[in-house]
C-alpha positions, 0 to 999 in steps of 0.5 A, spaced: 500 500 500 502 507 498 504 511 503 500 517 501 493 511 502 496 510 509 496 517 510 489 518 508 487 512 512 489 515 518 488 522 518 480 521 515 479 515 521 481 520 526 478 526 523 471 523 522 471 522 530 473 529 531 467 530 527 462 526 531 461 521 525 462 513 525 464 508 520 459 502 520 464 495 517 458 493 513 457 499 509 464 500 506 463 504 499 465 511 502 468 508 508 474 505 504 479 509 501 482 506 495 479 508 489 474 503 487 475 500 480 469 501 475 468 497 468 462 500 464 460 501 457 456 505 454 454 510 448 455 517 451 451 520 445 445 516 447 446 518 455 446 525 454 441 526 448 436 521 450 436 520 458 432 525 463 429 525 469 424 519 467 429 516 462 435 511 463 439 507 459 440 500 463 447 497 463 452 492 465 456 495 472 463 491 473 464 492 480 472 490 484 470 488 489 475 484 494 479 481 488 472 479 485 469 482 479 461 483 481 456 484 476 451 489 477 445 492 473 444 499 474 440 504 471 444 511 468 442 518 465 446 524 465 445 529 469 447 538 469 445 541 463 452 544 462 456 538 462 450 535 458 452 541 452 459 541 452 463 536 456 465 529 452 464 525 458 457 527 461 455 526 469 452 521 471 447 519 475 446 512 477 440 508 481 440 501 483 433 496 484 434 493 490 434 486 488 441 488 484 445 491 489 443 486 495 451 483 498 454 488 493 457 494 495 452 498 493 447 494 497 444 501 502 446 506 495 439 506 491 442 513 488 449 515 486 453 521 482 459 518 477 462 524 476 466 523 469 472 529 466 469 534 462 474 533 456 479 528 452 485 533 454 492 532 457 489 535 464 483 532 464 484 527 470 487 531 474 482 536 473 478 531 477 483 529 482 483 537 484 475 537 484 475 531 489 480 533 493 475 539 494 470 535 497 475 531 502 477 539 504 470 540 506 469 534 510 474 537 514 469 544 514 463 540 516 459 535 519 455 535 513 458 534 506 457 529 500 462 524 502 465 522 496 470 516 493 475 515 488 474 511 482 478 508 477 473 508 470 475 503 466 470 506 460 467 504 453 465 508 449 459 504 444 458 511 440 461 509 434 462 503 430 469 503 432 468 503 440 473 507 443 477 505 450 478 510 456 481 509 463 480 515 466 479 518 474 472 520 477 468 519 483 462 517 487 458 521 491 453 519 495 446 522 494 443 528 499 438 523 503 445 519 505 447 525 508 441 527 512 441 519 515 447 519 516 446 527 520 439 525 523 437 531 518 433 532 513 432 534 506 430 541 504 427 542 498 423 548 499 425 556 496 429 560 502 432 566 502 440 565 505 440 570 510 435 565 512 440 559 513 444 557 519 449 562 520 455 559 521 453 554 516 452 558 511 459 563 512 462 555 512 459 554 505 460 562 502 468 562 505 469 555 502 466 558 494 471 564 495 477 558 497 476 555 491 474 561 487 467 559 485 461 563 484 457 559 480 452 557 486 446 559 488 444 557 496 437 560 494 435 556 489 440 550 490 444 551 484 451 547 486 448 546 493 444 542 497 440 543 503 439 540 510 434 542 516 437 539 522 432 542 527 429 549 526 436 550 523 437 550 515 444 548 512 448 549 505 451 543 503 456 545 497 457 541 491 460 541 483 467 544 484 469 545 476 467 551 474 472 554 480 480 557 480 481 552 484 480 547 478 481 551 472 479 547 467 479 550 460 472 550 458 471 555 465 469 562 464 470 568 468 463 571 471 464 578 467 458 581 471 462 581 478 467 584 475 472 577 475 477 577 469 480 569 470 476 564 474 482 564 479 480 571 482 476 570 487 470 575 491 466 573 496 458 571 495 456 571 503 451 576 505 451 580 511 451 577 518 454 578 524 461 580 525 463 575 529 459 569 527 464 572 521 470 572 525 469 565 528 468 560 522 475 566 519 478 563 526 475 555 524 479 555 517 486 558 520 485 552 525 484 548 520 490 551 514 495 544 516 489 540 516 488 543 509 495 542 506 496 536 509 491 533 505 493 536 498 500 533 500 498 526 500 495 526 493 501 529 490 504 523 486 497 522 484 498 529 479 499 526 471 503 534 472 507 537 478 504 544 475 496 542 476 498 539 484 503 547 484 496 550 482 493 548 488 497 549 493 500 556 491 491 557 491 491 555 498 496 559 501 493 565 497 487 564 501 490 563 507 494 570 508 488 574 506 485 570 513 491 571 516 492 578 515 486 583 518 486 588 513 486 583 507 481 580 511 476 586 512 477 588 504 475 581 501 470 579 505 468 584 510 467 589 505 464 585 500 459 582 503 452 582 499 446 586 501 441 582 497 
């Protein structure tokens, strides 16, 4: 086993104990770090012109599972209409029967993410690897997160006459009533204002966009993002980091309407709350920057390109001096704060 797998190892078994989770040996298909080795086949201009919310296309899954191949039906359709229009590669959501998943690994997941690169390009596996890092990050921000797992897709795409062959990174991610069993929360799928949402939780969710540079989400409206009540508390749960500095795919854009000329300038979309509820979640990441950086170093030998890991680090470093620094901190968040 790697030195970066055993490190991973350890530091996410202590980390989900000091975030109040626990691990049931049973349910293995997130709890497990190494990545999960997928085989399937299937024509990705099918998936994405004729599968919809109603629509799926039936396939074969080839699952390793404990030096075993399993076979497992499953039903796919391609999710996100940007992806859909432009990526090669189409998201894909996969839903299970219950018959099919019995003794497998996927035996308590009905509903799953698959989440493919965007295009055929040199840095497209690490694009992934970068957006899946994001995730492991925001575990470490807060209890409630999509828990995701690595994957090696071994895919075929039937489109053409010629089959064509890819082996390509990805990841799982759990569906969001996962989440709210695994929190004793539950899923919120109603229209409400930010300035409604938990406080903390919420400034969690902006800084965390504004540390990847992200502005394509809306907490509002559930765009990128997924909500949780727990109690009388309403709480954003973020997702889909492509389109982020962070990740810096060739396909992303600038938000020109904020004034942003490259998707690695960063500004802040949080609204205005209590200043030292702001200061408080500020003082949660400074204790967390360690934390931060050693995750990102574990995956370091996992970069095809030793520019793509420098990005992200360089990236992070920037973020934390402007927590660090008071003045940077006023005029970038403080002084940005959204009013509506």
């Amino acid at each position: 086993m790697k030195r970066t797998t055993l490190a991973l190892i350890l530091f996410f078994f202590i980390s989900s104990f000091s975030n109040g989770q626990s691990y049931p040996t049973p349910d293995r298909l997130f709890y497990e770090i190494e990545p999960l080795e997928l085989k399937l086949t299937f024509s990705s201009k099918e998936v994405k012109i004729n599968t919809n919310d109603s629509t799926y296309v039936d396939i074969p899954l080839f699952v390793l599972d404990q030096k075993k191949w399993d076979t497992i039906n499953v039903s796919l359709r391609a999710r996100g209409n940007f992806r859909r229009s432009t990526c090669f590669f189409p998201p894909i959501r996969m839903e299970i029967k219950k018959k099919a998943r019995k003794e497998t690994l996927f035996e308590h997941y009905k509903k799953t993410k698959i989440v493919f690169p965007c295009l055929i390009e040199d840095e497209m596996n690490d694009n992934i690897l970068k957006e899946f890092i994001a995730y492991k990050l925001f575990e470490l921000v807060s209890p409630y997160h999509f828990r995701t797992r690595a994957l090696k897709l071994n895919y075929t795409d039937s489109s053409e006459k010629l089959a064509k062959k890819f082996m390509l990174r990805g990841f799982l991610i759990e569906d969001d009533s996962r989440i709210a069993k695994r929190t004793q929360a539950k899923v919120y799928k109603k229209y409400i204002h930010p300035k409604s949402l938990d406080a903390e939780g919420a400034i969690k969710d902006a800084m965390f966009q504004y540390f990847l540079g992200n502005t394509d989400f809306s907490m509002a409206y559930q765009h990128n993002g997924k909500l949780v009540q727990v109690g009388e508390s309403v709480i954003p749960i973020p997702y889909d980091f492509d389109m982020t500095g962070w990740v810096n795919p060739s396909y992303a854009v600038a938000n020109t309407s904020l004034g942003l000329n490259s998707v690695e300038e960063r500004v802040y979309r949080g609204y205005q709350r209590e200043v030292s509820i702001i200061e408080k979640v500020r003082q949660h990441y400074l204790k967390l920057a360690p934390d931060f950086f050693d995750i990102i170093s574990c995956y370091e030998t996992e970069f095809d390109s030793p520019k793509e890991f420098e990005h992200i680090v360089k990236f992070t470093q920037s973020f934390f001096e402007i927590l660090e620094n008071d003045t940077s901190f006023q005029q970038n968040i403080i002084g940005q704060l959204r009013t509506r």
